[in-house]
N, C-alpha and C positions, 0 to 999 in steps of 0.2 A: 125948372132949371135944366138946362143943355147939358148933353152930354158930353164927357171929355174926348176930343179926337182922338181916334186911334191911333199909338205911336205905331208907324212901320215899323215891319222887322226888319234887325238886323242885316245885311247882307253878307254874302262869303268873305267880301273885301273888308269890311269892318270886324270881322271877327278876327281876320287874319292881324289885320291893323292894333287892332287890341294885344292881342301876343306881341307883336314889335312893340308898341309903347311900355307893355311890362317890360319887356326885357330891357329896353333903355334907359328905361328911369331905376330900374334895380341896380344894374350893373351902375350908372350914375351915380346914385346914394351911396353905394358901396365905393366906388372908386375903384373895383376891383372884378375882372368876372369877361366875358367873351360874347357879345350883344351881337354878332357879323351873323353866324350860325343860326340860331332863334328868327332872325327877323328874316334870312334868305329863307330858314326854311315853315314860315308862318301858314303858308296857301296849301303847305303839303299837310300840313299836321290839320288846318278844316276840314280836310277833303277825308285823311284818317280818322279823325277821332269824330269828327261827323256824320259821316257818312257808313261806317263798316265799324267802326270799335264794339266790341260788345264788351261791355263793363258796367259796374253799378258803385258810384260813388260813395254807396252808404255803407257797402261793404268789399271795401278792396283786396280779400282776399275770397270772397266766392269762388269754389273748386272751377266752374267752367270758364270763368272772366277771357278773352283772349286777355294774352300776353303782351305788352308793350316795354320794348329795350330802345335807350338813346345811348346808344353805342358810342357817338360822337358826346360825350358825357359835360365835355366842358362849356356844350351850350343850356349848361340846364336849366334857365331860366325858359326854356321852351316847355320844358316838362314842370316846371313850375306854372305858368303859366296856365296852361292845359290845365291841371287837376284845379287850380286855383277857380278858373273858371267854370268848369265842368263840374263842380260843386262837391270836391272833396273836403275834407276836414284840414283844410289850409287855405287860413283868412288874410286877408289883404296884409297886415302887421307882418305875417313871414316871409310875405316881398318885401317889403319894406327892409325887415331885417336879414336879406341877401347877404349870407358869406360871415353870417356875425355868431359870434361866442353863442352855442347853443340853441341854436336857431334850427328851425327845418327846413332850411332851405341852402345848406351848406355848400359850398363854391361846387361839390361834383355831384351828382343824385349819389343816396346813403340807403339802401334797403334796410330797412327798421327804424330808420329814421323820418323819411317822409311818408303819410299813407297813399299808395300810389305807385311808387318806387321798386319794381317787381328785383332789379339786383341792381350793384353799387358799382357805377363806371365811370372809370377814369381813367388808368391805363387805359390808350387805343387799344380796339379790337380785340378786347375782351369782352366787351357787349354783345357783340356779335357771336363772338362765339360760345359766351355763357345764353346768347339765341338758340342756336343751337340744341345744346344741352336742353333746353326750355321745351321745344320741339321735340325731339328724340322722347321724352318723357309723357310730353300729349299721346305720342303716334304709340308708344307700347302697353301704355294704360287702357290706350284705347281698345285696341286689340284683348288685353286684358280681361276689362271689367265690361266693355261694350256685347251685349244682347241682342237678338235680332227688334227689332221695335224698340229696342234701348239705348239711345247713344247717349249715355251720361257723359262722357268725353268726348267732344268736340267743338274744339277751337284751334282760332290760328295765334300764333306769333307773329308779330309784327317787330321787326329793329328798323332803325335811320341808323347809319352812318355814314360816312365821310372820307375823305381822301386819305386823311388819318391814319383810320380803320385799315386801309386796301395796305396801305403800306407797310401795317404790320406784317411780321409772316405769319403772327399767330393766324392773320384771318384766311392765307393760303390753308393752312393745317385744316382750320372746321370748316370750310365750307366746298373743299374735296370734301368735307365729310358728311358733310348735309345733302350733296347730290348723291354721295355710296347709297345713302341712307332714307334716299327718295323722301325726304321731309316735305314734302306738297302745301304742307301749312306753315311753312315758313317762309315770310313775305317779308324784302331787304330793301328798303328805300332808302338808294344814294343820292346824298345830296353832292350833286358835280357841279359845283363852285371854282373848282383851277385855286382856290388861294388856301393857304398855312402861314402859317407862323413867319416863313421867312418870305413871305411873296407867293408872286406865283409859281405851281409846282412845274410847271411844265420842262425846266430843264432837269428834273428827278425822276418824277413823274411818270415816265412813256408810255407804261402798261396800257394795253389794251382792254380794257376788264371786260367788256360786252363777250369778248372772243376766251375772257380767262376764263367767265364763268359760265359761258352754255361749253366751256373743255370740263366744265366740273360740273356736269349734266344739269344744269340750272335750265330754267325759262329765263330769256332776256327778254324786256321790254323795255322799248325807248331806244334815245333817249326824249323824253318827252318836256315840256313846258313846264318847269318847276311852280310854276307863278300860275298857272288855268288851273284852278281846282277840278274843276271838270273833266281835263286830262288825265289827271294825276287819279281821281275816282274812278276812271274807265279804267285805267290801266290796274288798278285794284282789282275792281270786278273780275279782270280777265286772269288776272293771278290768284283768286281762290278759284277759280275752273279746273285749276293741275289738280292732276290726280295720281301723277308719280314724280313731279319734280318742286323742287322749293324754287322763287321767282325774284330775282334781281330787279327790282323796277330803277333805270337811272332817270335822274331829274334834273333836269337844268336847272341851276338859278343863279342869282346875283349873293352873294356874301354881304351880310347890311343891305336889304332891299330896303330901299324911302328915303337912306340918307344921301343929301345933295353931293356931299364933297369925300366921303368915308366907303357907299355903295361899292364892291366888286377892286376894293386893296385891302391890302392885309394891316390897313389900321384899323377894318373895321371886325378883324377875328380878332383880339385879344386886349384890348380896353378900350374905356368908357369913350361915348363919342363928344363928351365935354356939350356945357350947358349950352352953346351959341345953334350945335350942330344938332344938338337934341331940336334945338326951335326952329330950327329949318326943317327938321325931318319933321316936326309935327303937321306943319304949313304944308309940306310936298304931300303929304299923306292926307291934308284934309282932318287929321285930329284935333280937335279943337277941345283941348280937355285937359285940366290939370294933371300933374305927375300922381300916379297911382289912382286915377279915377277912371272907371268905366262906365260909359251908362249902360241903365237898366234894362235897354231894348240885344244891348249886344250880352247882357248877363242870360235874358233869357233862352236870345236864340243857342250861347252854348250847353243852357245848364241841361246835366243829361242825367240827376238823381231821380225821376219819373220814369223816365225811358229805362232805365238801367233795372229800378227796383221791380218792372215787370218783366224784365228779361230775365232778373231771378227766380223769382216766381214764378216764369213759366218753368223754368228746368227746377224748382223745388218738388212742381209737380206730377213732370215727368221720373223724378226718383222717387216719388212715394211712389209711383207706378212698377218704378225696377223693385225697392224696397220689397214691394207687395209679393212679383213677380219672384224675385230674386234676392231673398233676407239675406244671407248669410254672404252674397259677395255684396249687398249694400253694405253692411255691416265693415267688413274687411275694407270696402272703399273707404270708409269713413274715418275707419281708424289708421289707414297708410296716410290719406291726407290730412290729419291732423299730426302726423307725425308721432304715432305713440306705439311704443314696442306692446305685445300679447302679453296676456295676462302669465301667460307661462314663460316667459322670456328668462328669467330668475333661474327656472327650472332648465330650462336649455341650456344654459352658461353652465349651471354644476355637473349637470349630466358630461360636459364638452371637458373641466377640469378633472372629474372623477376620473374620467377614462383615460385623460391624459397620464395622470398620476398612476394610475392600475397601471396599464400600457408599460409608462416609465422608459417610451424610448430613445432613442440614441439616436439622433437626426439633426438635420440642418435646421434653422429657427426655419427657414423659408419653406422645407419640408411640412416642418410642427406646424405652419401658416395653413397650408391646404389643409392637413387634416382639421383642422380647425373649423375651417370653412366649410366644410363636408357636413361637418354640424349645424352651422349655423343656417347656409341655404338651403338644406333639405326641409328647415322649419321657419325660416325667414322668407319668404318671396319675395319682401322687400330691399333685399340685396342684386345689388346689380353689378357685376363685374365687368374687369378688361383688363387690356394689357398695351404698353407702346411695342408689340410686335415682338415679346419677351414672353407668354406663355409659360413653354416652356421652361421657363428660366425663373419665372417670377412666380409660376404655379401659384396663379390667381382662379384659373379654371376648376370647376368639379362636377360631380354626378349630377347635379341637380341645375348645373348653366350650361346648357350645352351653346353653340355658337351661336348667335345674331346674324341672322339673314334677313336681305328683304327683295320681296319681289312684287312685280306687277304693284307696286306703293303700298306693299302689308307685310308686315314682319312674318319671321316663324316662332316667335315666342323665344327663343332664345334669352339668355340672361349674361354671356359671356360677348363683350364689344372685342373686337380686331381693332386696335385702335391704328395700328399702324405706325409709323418711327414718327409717333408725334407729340411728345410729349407734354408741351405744353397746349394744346392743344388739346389733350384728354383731361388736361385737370380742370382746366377753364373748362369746358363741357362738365365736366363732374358738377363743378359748379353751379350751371345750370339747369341740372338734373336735380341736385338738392334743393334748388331753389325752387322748381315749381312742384314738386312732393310728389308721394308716392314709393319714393323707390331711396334709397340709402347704397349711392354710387361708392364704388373703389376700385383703385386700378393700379398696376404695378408697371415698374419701372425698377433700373440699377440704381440702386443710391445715388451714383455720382452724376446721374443724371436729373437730380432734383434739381438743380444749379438751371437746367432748362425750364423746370417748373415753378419753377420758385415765387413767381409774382401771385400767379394765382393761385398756388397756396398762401400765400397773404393773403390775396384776396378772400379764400375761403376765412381766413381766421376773421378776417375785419367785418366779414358778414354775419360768423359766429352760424357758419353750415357744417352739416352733418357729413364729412367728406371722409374719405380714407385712404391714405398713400401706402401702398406697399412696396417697399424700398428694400431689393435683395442684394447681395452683395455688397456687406455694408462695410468691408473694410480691409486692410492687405491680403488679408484672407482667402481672397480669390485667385489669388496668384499673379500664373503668368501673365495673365492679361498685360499686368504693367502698372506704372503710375496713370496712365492716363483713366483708366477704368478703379483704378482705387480709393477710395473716399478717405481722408484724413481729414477736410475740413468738416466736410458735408450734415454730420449730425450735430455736431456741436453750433454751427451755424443753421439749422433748423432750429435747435432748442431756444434763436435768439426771439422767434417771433412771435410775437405776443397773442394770448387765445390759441396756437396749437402745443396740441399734445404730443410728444417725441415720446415713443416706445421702443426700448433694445434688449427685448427677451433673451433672457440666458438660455432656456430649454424650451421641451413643450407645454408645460404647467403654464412656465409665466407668459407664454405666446397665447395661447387659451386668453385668459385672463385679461391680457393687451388687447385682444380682439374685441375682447365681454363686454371692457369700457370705450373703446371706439364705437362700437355698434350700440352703444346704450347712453353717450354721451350726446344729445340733442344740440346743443350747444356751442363747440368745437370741432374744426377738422382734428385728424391726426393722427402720426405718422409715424411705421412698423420699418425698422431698422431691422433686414434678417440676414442670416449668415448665409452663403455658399458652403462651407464646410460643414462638417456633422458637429453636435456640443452633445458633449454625456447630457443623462438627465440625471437632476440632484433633487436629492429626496429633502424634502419643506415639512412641516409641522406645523405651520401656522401661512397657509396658505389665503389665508380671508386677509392678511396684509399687505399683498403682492398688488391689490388695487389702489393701496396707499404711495405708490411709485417707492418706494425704497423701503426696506424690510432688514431683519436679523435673519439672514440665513443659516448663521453654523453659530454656534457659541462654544469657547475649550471646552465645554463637559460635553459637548455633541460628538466628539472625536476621543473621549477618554480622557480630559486636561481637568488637572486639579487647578483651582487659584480664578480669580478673575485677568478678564484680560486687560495686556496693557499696550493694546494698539487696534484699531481700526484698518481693515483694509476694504474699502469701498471700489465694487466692481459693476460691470456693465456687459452685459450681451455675451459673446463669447470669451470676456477674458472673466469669467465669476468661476470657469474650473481653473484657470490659474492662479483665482486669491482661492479658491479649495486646496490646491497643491499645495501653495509657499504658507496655509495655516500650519497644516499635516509636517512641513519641513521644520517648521518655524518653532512647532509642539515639540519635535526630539533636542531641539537645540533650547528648551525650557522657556521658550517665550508664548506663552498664549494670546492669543488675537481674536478676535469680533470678525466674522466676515458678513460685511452687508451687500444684498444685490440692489440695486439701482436701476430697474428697467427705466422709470422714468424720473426726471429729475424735476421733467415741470409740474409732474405730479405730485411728488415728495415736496416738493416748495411750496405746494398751495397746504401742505396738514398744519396743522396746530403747532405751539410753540412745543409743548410739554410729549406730543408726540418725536417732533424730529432730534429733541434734545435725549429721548427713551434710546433711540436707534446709532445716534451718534452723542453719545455722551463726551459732557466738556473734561476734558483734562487728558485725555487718551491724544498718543498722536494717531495724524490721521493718513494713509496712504492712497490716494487713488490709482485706477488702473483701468485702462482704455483705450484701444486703436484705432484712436484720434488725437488730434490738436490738444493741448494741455491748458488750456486757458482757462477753463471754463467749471472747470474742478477745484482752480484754488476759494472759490468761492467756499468751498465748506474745512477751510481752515487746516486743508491738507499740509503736512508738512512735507512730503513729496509726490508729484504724479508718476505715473511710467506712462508713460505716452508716447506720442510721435509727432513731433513738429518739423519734419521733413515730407517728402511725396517718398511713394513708395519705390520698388525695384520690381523688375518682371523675375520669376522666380515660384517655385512652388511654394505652396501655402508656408506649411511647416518653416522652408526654409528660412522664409521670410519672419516669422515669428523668432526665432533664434538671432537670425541676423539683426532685431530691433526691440529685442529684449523682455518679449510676450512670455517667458518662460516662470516657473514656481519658481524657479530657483534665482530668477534675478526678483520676481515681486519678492521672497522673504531675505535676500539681501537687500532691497532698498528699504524693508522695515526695519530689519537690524540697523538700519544706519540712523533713522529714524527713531528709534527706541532709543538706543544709547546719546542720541543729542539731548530725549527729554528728562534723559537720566541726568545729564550733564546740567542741565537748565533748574534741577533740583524736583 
């Protein structure tokens, strides 16, 4: 019996072809989805993920895998595509079910969602710059944990993105920040298409980007033939050569490359190219092959679980080598990138509240913040700080982070980032920092400058990363500055986003404590409201509830009060010495009251029923008090807020507290008023 002919391999051109037909026939099925992107940029992603990707399909999160970001997010049928074929653990069915109820392969790449999926893009140029972030975390690990004969950390980052991308400013912010930061292993393939959403860019458009980004000390290369793999390979190769700069490669190509009548217009970035134009593009392309079917010769030439599982293996056994060589920083690698605090972490946190409580002092939350941190980074390395150019002000810096330098393409070990006036820009990076492990980013900013970062803290929450905002100046508080620098909506619109945690410590205990669960919450960004003014410290008794987000701080027998109380006053950050005041006022004029603190609200909302009913019990009225927006408080069945639903005045602190009704003596007249309606009501 004869033998069976040999099928040829594959070619680049059939592989690339293969990615366009998934992508047509997905976004087709669905009705729904951006097939222009994918299919222009097919030749680039053989020449990447063939050629240079180091990654192992069997297991997609291997500590050294390079990094791969689709920045331009909404082509994600490319990255579907890619792992689909490259033989990850997503089988033909999750094309098929493109953009559907539950599926893994949802309209934008989902990090946790798909295996493959390194972070979750969809806002523009936020891929990019959670690249970034991605980056920055290789290059100081490196340095780190890296040994002479031991390079356990060494890989590049890879992002695509898109006209998109450039047009965001976020992407101006990180990638000034990726040339400061001499990122060498960070490698940005633009796909230069000229088309969006509304046409072509070019009457928006004009940027020079070649000339933007060797001004932000990049490598530029190109632009080259989007469509020669060969090209696009070379110009790879010559971008892992830098040794102090991160490498722009631009790429020509067509938007929809193969379709006849769709190719290089902007019907063919954001829907389906309909069944007629599907069958011509099969025909112009030479695919001869049903919707969702590949043949076998183009499966093998991509699949790369073989090639991958001995790339792992070989660096398994380069760290039994470090392991050997070097136990205890294996050891510490192992445990930063699995993301699990020390066994003594427990013991740091009480040591941090004891002393806060001994101490007992008198300080601003944002003060209470650094000493905090004084604790935690002398015994955490895994903290990584910075500031948007606020220091100073945000007293993020300590003993143990001194500043982040780099020279000649190698840090100095620093732990404190200069982020510079860029706010959004540092969170997205935080981002990307969380996401590729090791290190547990935070960085500060004014409160009312979260309104800049706000997307990508969603984005942290939707990913469910370990982020931390520190947010000083949380409220008219600060004074003269003005309205413009004063936050009235700002925390209460944090607390709307789902998955982050809002913290607004009353003193240093509960800032301790805010910290303890931020840095011990794997699962959650979340965010440290601190004052610019001093707040007394108030002495607790039951201090193990303060991580419950709202607690019994004072009860009338704590102050001398005979009787149970017959009012609640529920407070926040710096106004909890003013429900201490208008208790103590409220005591002479014979009415006893409950005062609870509230640092956090999203966190009291997750306790149990029988718990938050212990703390705010039914039948009491109830007052809040807050130097913010009132909205957000009637939730817990207040019969009045003191709040502010105006913007503030330029004005010193104090002033401004009296001019807006922050005082004891106006919180225990709005409970008087308060008490005698539930008198009246029976």
């Amino acid at each position: 019996m004869s033998a069976l002919p040999a099928v040829a391999p594959a070619s680049s051109t059939q592989m690339a072809n293969a990615i366009r037909a998934l992508a047509m026939d997905a976004v087709q099925q669905a009705n729904s989805g951006h097939p222009g992107a994918p299919m222009g940029m097919a030749d680039i992603a053989v020449a990447l993920w063939k050629r240079h990707l180091r990654h192992n399909p069997v297991n997609p999160t291997w500590a050294d895998r390079d990094r791969f970001v689709l920045s331009n997010g909404h082509g994600s049928m490319l990255i579907y595509a890619l792992l689909h074929l490259t033989g990850y653990d997503l089988p033909m069915a999750e094309l098929k079910n493109f953009r559907q109820l539950h599926s893994k392969t949802p309209g934008h790449p989902e990090v946790g969602i798909t295996p493959g999926v390194e972070t979750t893009t969809g806002p523009l140029g936020q891929g990019v710059t959670n690249a970034v972030g991605l980056a920055l975390a290789e290059k100081l690990l490196a340095k780190e944990f890296n040994r002479e004969g031991h390079d356990i950390v060494d890989h590049h980052t890879y992002v695509f993105l898109g006209d998109g991308c450039l047009m965001e400013g976020i992407s101006h912010e990180a990638c000034a920040l990726a040339g400061a930061w001499q990122l060498n292993k960070l490698i940005a393939i633009y796909d230069d298409n000229g088309i969006s959403i509304d046409g072509k860019v070019q009457p928006w458009f004009i940027d020079n980007t070649a000339k933007r980004f060797e001004a932000y000390g990049w490598n530029v290369i190109g632009p080259v033939d989007g469509h020669n793999v060969d090209a696009v390979d070379t110009a790879i190769s010559k971008a892992k050569q830098s040794a102090t700069k991160p490498t722009l490669i631009i790429a020509k190509t067509q938007i929809g490359k193969g379709s006849p009548n769709r190719a290089g217009t902007a019907k063919a970035h954001g829907e389906a190219l309909g069944a007629e134009e599907i069958k011509l593009t099969r025909e112009a392309l030479g695919w001869d092959y049903e919707p969702f079917v590949v043949p076998e010769e183009v499966y093998a030439a991509w699949d790369a679980k073989t090639e991958g599982a001995n790339l792992e293996a070989d660096w398994e056994v380069q760290f039994d080598a470090y392991s050997e060589a070097h136990p205890e920083l294996a050891a510490e690698f192992a445990r930063r990138m699995a993301g699990v605090m020390p066994e003594n972490f427990a013991q740091i946190a009480v040591d941090a509240v004891i002393q806060a409580q001994t101490e007992g002092q008198t300080v601003a939350s944002r003060k209470a913040s650094q000493l905090a941190l004084e604790a935690f980074t002398a015994k955490l390395p895994e903290l990584l700080g910075g500031s948007a150019d606020l220091t100073g002000s945000n007293l993020t810096n300590t003993k143990s982070t001194p500043p982040l330098r780099f020279e000649n393409g190698v840090s100095n070990g620093g732990r404190h980032i200069n982020y510079g006036v860029r706010e959004f820009g540092m969170a997205a990076i935080m981002n990307g920092i969380a996401l590729h492990g090791g290190y547990i980013p935070y960085g500060g900013t004014f409160l009312t400058f979260s309104d800049y970062s706000r997307n990508a803290i969603r984005m942290a929450a939707l990913m469910k990363q370990r982020v931390i905002h520190v947010f000083t100046h949380d409220s008219i508080g600060l004074g003269e500055d003005g309205p413009t620098h004063q936050s009235i909506e700002h925390v209460a619109s944090l607390r709307l986003i789902p998955g982050l945690d809002v913290w607004r410590p009353a003193d240093t205990t509960e800032t301790v404590v805010a910290w303890t669960m931020a840095i011990g919450n794997a699962q959650r960004p979340s965010a440290l409201a601190l004052s610019r003014q001093n707040l007394p410290f108030l002495a607790k008794t039951n201090v193990d509830e303060i991580c419950k987000g709202g607690y019994v701080l004072s009860e009338p027998a704590d102050i001398g009060v005979k009787g149970k109380a017959r009012a609640v006053i529920i407070a926040t950050g710096s106004e909890v010495q003013h429900a201490i005041g208008a208790q103590k006022l409220l005591a002479e004029a014979g009415i006893p009251v409950r005062v609870v603190s509230m640092p956090s609200t999203n966190v009291f909302d997750r306790q149990d029923k029988a718990y938050k009913d212990s703390v705010l019990p039914a039948g009491l009225p109830r007052v809040a008090v807050e130097m913010g927006v009132s909205d957000g408080w009637w939730k817990y069945g207040c019969a009045a807020v003191v709040g502010i639903d105006t913007y503030g005045e330029s004005a010193p602190g104090p002033v401004l507290f009296k001019h807006f009704g922050f005082t004891a003596e106006n919180v225990a007249d709005t409970v008087k008023v308060a008490v005698g309606a539930a008198r009246l009501k029976g």
